[in-house]
FIFIDO-544211 format. One line per 4 residues: number of its first residue (from 0); their letters; for each residue x, y negated, z of N, C-alpha, C. Coordinates in steps of 0.05 Angstrom, whole numbers, plus 5000, padded with zeros to 4 digits. Each point is the difference from the previous one (the first is absolute). Example, Ala and Ser with C-alpha at 12.3 -4.5 7.8 and 13.67 -1.06 7.14 Angstrom:
REM FIFIDO-544211
0) as) 5264 5114 5156 4982 4976 5000 5018 4976 5000 ~ 4993 4979 4986 5016 4976 5001 4985 4978 5014 .
//
This chain:
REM FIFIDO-544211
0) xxxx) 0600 2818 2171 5029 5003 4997 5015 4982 5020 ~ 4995 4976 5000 5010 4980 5026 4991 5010 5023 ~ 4975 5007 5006 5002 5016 5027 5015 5020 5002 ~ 5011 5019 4986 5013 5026 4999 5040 4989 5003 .
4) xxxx) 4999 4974 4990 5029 4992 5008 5001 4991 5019 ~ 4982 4982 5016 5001 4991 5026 5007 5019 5015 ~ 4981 5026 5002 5001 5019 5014 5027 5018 5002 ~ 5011 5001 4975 5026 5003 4998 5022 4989 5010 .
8) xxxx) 4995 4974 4999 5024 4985 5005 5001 4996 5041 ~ 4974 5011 5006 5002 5000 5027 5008 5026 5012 ~ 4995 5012 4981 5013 5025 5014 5021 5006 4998 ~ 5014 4995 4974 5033 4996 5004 5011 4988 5013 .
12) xxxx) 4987 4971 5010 5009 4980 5023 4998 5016 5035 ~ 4982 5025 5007 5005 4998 5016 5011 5017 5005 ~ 5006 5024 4973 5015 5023 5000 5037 4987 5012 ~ 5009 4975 4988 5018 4987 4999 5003 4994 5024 .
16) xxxx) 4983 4979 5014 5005 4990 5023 4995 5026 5023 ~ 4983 5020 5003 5001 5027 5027 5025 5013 4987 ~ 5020 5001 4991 5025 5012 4993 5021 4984 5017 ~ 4999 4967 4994 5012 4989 5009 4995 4986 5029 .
20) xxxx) 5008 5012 5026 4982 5003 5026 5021 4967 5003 ~ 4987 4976 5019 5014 4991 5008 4984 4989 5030 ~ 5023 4991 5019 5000 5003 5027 5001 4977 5015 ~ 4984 4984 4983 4995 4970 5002 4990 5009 5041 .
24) xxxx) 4988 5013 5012 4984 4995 5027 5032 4999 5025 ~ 5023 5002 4987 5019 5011 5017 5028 4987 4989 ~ 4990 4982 4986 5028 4982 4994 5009 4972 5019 ~ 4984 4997 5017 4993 4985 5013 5022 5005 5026 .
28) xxxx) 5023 4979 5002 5020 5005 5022 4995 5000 5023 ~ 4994 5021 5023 4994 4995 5030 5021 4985 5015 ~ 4987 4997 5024 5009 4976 5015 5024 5014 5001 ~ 5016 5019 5016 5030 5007 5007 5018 4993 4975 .
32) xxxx) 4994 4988 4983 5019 5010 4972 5006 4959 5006 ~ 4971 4990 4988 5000 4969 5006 5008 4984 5026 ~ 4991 5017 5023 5009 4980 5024 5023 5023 5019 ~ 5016 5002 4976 5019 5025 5008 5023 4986 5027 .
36) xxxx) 5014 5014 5022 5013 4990 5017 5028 5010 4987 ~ 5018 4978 5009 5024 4987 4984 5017 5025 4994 ~ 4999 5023 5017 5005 5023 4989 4998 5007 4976 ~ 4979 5015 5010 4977 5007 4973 5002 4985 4979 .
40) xxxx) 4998 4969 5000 5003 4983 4975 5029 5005 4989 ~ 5014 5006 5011 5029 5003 4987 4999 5026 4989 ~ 4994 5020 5006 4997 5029 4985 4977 4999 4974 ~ 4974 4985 5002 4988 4995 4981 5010 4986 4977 .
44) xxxx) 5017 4982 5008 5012 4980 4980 5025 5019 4986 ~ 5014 5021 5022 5012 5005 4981 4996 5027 4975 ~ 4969 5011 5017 4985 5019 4991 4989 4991 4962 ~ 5000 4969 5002 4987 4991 4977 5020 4996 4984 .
48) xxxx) 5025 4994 5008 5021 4991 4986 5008 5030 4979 ~ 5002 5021 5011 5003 5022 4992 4978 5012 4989 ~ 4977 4991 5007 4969 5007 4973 5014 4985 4974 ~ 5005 4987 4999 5007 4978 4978 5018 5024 4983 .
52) xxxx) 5017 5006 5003 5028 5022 4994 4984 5019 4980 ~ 4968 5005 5004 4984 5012 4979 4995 4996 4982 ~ 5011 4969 5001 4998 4992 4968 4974 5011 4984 ~ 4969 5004 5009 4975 5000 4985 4979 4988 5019 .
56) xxxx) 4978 4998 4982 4982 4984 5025 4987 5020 5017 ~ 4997 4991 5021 4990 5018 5016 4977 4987 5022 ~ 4984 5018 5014 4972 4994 5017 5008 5011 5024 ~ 5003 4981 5018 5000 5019 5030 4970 4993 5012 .
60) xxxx) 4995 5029 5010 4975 5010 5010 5011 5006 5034 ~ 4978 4986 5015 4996 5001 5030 4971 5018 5000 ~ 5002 5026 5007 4972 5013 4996 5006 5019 5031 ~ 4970 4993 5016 4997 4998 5025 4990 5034 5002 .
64) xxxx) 5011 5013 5021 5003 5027 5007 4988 5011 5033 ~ 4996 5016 5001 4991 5015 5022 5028 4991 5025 ~ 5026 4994 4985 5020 5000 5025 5011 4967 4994 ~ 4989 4987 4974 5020 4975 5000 4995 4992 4976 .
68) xxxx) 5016 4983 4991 4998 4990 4969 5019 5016 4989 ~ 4997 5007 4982 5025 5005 4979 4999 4982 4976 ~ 5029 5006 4989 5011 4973 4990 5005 5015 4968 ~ 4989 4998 4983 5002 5013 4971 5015 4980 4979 .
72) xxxx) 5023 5011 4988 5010 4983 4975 4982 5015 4972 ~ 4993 4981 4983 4984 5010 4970 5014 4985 4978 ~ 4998 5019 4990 5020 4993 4971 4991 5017 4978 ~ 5004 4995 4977 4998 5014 4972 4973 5001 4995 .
76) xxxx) 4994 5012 4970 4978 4995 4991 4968 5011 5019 ~ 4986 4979 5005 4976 5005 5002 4991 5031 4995 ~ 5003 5005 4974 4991 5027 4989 5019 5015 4996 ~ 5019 5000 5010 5022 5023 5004 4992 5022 5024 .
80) xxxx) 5014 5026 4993 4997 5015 5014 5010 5002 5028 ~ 4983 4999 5031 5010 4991 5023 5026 5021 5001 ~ 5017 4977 5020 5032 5009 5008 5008 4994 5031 ~ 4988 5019 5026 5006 4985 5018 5032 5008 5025 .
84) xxxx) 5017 4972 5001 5026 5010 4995 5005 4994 5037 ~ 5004 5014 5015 5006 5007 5029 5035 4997 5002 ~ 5012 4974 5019 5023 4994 5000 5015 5024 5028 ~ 5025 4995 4999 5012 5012 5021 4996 4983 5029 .
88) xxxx) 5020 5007 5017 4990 4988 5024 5023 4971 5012 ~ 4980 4986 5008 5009 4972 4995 5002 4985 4975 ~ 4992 5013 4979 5006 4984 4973 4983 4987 4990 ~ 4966 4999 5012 4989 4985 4989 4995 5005 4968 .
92) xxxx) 4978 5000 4988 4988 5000 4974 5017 4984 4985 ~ 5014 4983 5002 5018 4986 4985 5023 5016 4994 ~ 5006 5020 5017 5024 5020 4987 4999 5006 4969 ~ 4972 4997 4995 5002 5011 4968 5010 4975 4969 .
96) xxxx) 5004 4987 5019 5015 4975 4982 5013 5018 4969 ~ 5013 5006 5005 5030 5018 4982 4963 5010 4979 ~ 4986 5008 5008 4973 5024 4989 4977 4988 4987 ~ 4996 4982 5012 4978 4994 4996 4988 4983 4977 .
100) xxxx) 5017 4988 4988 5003 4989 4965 4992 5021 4981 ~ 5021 5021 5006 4991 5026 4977 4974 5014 5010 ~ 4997 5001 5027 4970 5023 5002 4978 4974 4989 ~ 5002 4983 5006 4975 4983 4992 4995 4987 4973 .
104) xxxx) 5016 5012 4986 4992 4993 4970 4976 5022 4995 ~ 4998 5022 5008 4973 5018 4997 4988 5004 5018 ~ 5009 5000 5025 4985 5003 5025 4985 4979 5019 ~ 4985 5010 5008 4992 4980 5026 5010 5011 5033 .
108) xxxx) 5014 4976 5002 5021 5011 5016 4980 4987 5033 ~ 4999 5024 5026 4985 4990 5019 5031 5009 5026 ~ 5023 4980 5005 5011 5003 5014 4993 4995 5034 ~ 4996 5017 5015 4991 4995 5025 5022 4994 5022 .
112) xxxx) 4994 4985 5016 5025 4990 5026 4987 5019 5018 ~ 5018 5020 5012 4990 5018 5025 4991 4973 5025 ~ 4982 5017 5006 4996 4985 5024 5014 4994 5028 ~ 5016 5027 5001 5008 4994 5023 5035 5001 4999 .
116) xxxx) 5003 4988 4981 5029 4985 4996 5002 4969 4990 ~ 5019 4984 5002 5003 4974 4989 4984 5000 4966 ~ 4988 4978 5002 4987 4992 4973 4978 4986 5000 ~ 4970 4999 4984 4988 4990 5009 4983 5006 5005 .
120) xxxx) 4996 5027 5002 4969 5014 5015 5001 4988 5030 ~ 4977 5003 5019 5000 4997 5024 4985 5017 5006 ~ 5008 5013 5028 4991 5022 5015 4984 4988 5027 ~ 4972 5008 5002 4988 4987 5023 4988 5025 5019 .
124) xxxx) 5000 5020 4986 4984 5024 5019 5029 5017 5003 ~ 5007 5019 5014 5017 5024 5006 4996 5022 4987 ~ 5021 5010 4988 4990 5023 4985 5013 5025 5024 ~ 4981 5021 4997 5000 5017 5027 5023 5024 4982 .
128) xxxx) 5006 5013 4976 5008 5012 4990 4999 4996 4974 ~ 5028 5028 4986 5013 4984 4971 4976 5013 4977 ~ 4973 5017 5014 4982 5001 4979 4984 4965 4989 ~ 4997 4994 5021 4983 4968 4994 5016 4980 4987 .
132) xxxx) 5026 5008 4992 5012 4984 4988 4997 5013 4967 ~ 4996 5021 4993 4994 5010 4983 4969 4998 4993 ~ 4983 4990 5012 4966 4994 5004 5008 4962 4993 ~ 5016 4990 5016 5005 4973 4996 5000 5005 4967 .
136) xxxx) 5012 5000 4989 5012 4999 4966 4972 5002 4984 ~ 4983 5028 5005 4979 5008 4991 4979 4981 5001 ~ 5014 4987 5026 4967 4968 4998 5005 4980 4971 ~ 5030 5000 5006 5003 4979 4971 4993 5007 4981 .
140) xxxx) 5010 5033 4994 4990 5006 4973 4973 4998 4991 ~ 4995 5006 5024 4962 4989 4995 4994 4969 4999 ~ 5010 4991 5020 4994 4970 4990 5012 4999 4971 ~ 5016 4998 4990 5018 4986 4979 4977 5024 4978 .
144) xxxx) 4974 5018 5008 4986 5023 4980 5024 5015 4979 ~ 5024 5014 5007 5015 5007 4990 4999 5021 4998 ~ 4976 5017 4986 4990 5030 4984 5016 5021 4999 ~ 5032 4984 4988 5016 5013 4979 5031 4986 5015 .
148) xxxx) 5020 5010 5003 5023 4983 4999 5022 5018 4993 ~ 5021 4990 5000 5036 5023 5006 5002 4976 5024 ~ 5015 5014 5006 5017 4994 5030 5029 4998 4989 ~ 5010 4985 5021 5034 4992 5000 5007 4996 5024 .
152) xxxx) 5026 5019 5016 4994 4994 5021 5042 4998 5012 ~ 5005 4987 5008 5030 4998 4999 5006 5001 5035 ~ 5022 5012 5002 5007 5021 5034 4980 4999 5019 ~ 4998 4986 5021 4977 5006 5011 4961 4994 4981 .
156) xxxx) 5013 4983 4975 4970 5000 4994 4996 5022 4982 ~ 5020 5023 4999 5003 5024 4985 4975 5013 5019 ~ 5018 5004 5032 4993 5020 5013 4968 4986 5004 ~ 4990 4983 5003 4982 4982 5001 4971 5014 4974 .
160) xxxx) 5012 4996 4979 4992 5017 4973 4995 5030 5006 ~ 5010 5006 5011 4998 5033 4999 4978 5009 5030 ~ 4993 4979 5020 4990 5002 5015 4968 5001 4992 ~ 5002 4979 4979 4973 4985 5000 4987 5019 4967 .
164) xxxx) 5017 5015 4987 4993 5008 4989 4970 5029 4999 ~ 5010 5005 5016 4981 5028 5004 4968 4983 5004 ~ 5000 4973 5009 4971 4988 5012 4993 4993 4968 ~ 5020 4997 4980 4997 4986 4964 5003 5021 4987 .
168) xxxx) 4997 5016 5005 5005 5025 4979 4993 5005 4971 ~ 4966 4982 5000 4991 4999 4975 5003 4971 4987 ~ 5009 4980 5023 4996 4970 4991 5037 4990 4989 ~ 5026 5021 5009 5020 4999 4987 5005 5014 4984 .
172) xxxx) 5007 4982 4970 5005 5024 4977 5033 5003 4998 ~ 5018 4985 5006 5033 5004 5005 5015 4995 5020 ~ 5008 5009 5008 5018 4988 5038 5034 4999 4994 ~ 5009 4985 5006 5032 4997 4994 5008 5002 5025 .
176) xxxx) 5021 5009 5010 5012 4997 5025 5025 4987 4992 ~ 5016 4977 5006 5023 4989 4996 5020 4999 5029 ~ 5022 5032 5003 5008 4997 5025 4972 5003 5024 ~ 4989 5019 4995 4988 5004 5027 5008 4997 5022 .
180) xxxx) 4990 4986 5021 5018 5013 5024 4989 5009 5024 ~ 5016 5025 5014 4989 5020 5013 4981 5012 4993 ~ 4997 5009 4966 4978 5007 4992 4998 5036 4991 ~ 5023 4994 4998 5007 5027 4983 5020 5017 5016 .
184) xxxx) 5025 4991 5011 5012 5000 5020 5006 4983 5012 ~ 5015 5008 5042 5005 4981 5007 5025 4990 4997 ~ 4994 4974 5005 5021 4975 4995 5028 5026 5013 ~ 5025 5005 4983 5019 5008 5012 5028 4989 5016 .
188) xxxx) 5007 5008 5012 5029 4977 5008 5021 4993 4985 ~ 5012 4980 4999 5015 5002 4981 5019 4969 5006 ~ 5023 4996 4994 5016 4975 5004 4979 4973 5003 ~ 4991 4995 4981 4984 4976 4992 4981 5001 5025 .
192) xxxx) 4979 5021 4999 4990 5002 5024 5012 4997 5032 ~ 5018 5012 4996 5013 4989 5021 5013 4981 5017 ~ 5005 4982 4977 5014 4975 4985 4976 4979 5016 ~ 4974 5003 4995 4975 4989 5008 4991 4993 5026 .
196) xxxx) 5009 5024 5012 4995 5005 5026 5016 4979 5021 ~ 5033 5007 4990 5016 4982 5017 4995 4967 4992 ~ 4997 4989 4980 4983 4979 4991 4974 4987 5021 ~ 4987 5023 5008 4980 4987 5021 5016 4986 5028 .
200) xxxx) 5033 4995 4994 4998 4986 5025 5021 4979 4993 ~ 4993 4993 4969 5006 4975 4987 4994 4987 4992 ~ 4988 4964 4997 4982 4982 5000 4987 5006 4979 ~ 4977 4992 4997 4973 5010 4978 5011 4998 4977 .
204) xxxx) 5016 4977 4987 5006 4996 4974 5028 5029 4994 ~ 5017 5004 5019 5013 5023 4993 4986 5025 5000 ~ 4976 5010 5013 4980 5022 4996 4992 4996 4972 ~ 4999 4982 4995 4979 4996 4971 5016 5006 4981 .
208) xxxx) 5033 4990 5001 5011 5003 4985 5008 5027 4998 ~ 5003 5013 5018 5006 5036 5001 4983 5015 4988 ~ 4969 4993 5003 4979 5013 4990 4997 4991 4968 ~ 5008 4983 4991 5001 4996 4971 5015 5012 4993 .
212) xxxx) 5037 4995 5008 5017 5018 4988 4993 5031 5002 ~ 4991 5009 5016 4989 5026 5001 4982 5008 4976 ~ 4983 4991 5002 4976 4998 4983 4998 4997 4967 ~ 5019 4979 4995 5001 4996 4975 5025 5005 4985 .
216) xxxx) 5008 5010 4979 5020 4999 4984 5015 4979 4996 ~ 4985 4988 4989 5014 4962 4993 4983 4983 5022 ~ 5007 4982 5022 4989 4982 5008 5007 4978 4989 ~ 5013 4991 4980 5000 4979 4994 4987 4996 4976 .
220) xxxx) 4984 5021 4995 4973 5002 4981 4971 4990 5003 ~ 5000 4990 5030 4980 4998 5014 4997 4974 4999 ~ 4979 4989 4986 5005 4975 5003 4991 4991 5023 ~ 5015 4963 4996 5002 4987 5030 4978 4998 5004 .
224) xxxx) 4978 4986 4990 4980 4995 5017 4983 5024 5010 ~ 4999 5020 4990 5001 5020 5015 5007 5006 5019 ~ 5024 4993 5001 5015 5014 5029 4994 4983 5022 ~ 4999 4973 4998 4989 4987 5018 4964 5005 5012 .
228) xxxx) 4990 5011 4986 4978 5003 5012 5003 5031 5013 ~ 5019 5022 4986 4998 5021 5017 5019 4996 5021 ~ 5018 4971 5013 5014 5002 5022 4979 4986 5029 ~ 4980 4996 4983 4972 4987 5018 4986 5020 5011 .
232) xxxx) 5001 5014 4981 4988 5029 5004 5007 5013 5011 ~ 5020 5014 5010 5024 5013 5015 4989 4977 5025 ~ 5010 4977 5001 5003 4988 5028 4974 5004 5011 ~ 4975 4995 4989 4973 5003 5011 4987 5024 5000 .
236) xxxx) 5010 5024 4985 4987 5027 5006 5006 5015 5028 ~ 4986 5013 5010 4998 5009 5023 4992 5027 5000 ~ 5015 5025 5002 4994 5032 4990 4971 5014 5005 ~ 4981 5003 4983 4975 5003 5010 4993 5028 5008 .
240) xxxx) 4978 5010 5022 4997 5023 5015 5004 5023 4977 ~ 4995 4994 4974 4991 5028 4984 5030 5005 4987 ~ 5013 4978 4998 5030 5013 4984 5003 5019 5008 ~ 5002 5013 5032 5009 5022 5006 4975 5023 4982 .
244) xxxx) 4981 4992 4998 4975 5017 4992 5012 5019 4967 ~ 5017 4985 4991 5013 5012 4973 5010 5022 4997 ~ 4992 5022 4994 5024 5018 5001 4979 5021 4967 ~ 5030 5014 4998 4991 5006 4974 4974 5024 4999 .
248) xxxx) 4993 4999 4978 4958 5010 4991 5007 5032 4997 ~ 4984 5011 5008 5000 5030 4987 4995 5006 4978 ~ 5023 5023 4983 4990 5013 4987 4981 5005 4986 ~ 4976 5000 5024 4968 5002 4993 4991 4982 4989 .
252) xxxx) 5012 4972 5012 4993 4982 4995 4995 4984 4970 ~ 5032 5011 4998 5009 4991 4973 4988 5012 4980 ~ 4988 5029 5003 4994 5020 4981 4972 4998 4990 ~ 4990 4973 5023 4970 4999 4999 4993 4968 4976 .
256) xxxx) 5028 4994 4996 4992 4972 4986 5000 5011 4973 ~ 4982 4987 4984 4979 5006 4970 5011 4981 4981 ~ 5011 4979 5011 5004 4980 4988 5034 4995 4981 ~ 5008 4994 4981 5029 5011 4982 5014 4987 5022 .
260) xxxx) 5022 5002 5006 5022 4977 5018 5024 5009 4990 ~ 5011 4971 5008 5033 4993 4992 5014 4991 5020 ~ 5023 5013 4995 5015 4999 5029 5032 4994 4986 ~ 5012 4966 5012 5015 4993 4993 5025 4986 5018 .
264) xxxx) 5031 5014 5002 5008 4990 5027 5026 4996 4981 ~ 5020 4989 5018 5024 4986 5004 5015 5030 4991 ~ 5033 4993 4992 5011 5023 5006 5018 4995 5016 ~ 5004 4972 5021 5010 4989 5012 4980 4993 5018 .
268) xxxx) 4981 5017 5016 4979 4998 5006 4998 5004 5034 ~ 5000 4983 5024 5002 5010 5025 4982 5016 5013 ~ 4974 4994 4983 4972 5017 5018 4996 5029 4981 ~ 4997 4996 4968 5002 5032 4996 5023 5007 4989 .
272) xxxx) 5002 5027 4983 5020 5009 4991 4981 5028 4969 ~ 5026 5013 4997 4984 5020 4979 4973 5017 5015 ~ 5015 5003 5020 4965 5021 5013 4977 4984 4989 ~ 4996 4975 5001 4966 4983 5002 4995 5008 4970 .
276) xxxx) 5020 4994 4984 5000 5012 4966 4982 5029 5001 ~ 5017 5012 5015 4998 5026 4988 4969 5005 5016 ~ 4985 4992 5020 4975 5000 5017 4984 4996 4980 ~ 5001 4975 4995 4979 4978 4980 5001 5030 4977 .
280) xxxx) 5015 5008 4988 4997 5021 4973 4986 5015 5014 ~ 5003 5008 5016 4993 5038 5008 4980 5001 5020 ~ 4988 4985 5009 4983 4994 5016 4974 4985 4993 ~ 5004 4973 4993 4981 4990 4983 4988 5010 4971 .
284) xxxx) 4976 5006 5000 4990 5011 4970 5001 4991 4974 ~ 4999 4979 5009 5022 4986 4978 5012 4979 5002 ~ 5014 5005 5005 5033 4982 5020 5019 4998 4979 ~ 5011 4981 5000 5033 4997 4989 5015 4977 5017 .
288) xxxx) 5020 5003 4994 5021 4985 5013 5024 5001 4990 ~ 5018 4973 5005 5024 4989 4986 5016 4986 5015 ~ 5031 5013 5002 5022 4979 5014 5005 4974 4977 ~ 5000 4978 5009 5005 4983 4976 5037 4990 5014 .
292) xxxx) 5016 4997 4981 5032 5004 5005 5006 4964 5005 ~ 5009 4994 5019 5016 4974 5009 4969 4989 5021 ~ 4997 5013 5013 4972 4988 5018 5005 5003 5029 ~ 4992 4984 5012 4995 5012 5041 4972 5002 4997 .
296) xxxx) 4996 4989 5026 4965 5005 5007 4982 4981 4983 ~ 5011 4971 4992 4989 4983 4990 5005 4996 4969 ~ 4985 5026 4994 4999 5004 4969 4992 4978 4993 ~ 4980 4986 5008 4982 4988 4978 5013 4973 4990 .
300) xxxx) 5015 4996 5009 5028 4973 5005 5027 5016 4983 ~ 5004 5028 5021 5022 4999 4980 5007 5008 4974 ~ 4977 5014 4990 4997 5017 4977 4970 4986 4987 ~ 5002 4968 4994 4969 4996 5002 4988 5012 4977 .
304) xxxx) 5020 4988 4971 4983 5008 4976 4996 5030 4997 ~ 5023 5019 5009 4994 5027 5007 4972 5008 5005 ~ 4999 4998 5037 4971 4999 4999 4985 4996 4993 ~ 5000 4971 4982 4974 4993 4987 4993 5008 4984 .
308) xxxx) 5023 5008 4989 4982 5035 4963 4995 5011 5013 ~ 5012 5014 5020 4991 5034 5016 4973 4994 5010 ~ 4993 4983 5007 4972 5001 5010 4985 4996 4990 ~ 5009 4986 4972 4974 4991 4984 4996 5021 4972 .
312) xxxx) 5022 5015 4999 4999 5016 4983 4984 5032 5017 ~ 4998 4998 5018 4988 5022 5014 4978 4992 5007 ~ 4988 4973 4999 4973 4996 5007 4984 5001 4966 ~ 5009 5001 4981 4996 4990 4972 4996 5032 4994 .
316) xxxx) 5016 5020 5012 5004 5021 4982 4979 5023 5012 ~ 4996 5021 4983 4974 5023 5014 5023 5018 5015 ~ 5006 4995 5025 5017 5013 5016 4991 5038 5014 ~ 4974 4993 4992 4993 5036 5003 5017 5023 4996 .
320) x) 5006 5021 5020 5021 5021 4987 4979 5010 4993 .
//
């Protein structure tokens, strides 16, 4: 009988601990982060200042790649169901400040810093095209052994999501798009956009400020230390070869994803409008989509608690038509 509990009690111990994966080989800060140049140390510092704004504890992961390190935030339960959440462009994994409290009371949240924007992945090889950036992602998911996940993917880390999906087909069980952009349709013209343009030949802090008022509903929703790390961001980003590579997916494309998705935009929105609504329904197999009312592009700020039922109530629920 004592042998028969031992044996028990070890196998519940290791049933417990292979559930709960942890990433002790990659917590370990590489040199650019520690002997960062006075730049860089000022965007890190204020990169951390704004991790903080998450108010839960969290694990950043440096896990070494075919093109570079990438830079992973981890949060929520051990044995929660994986949640991996793809920011827009320039915003850095810390965009999900406003989010990341409510997804991580059940989830395990694996926020990734693109590589080839401000944050803290580093890029050491060239990526030759926007498939290998979609192969980039796939390495993590394998490193980080992520079987199973939903996806979250906000404007460009929408269009980002929708790229990389067809390579996850069986390894994503929900995909959210928040404000896709150039995903569904293209970016159209419009005042604000326009508004942007003449801005490029006014000092960086007035660009920044055009592209927020554009962007967001309320900017003074945004909190400060935030904004100071996305005006670092703005000053140090530099437009990479593949932006132009964006343009919206086919049809086919869309008709080929297996996986439920949610599709959620502004109704004060500069990149989509009702068309991406009405795509996401009629196109995706099982698609839905929702204008949420008083939003721009930066739902997840301006409409936070909004979003944060809509997504969690659609990751919770059997969304099958």
């Amino acid at each position: 009988m004592r042998i028969y509990k031992i044996a028990l009690f070890l196998t519940i111990s290791f049933s417990l601990t292979s559930c709960k994966k942890d990433y002790l080989q990659y917590t370990e800060k590489p040199d650019y982060v520690i002997n960062a140049s006075s730049k860089q140390e000022a965007y890190f510092d204020a990169y951390d200042a704004s991790l903080k704004l998450w108010d839960i504890p969290v694990e950043e992961l440096y896990i070494p790649t075919s093109f570079g390190t990438a830079h992973i935030i981890v949060s929520g339960p051990k044995n929660g169901e994986s949640l991996v959440l793809l920011h827009g462009m320039n915003a850095s994994s810390t965009m999900w400040y406003p989010n990341a409290k409510a997804f991580s009371k059940d989830y395990r949240l694996f926020a990734i810093d693109f590589i080839l924007e401000p944050g803290k992945s580093l890029k050491t090889k060239t990526f030759d095209d926007v498939d290998q950036i979609a192969t980039w992602y796939t390495e993590i998911f394998d490193k980080l052994e992520l079987k199973e996940f939903n996806l979250v993917g906000a404007s460009r880390g929408g269009w980002i999501s929708v790229k990389i999906a067809l390579q996850n087909q069986d390894r994503i069980k929900k995909m959210v798009l928040l404000s896709p952009a150039q995903t569904f349709i293209w970016i159209r013209p419009s005042s604000d956009l326009f508004k942007n343009i003449i801005s490029l030949f006014s000092s960086e802090e007035k660009q920044t400020d055009q592209i927020l008022e554009s962007m967001s509903s309320n900017v003074e929703n945004i909190d400060k230390t935030y904004l100071k790390q996305f005006y670092i961001s703005e000053a140090n980003d530099s437009i990479n070869k593949f932006t132009f590579d964006m343009q919206p997916f086919s049809k086919r494309y869309f008709q080929s994803l297996k996986m439920p998705v949610l599709v959620l935009i502004g109704d004060d929105d500069v990149i989509n409008n009702e068309k991406t609504i009405e795509m996401a329904k009629t196109l995706i197999p099982n698609g839905q989509g929702e204008i949420i009312n008083n939003a721009g592009h930066f739902l997840t700020v301006d409409q936070a608690e909004v979003i944060n039922t809509k997504i969690l109530d659609f990751l919770k629920t059997n969304n099958t038509k």
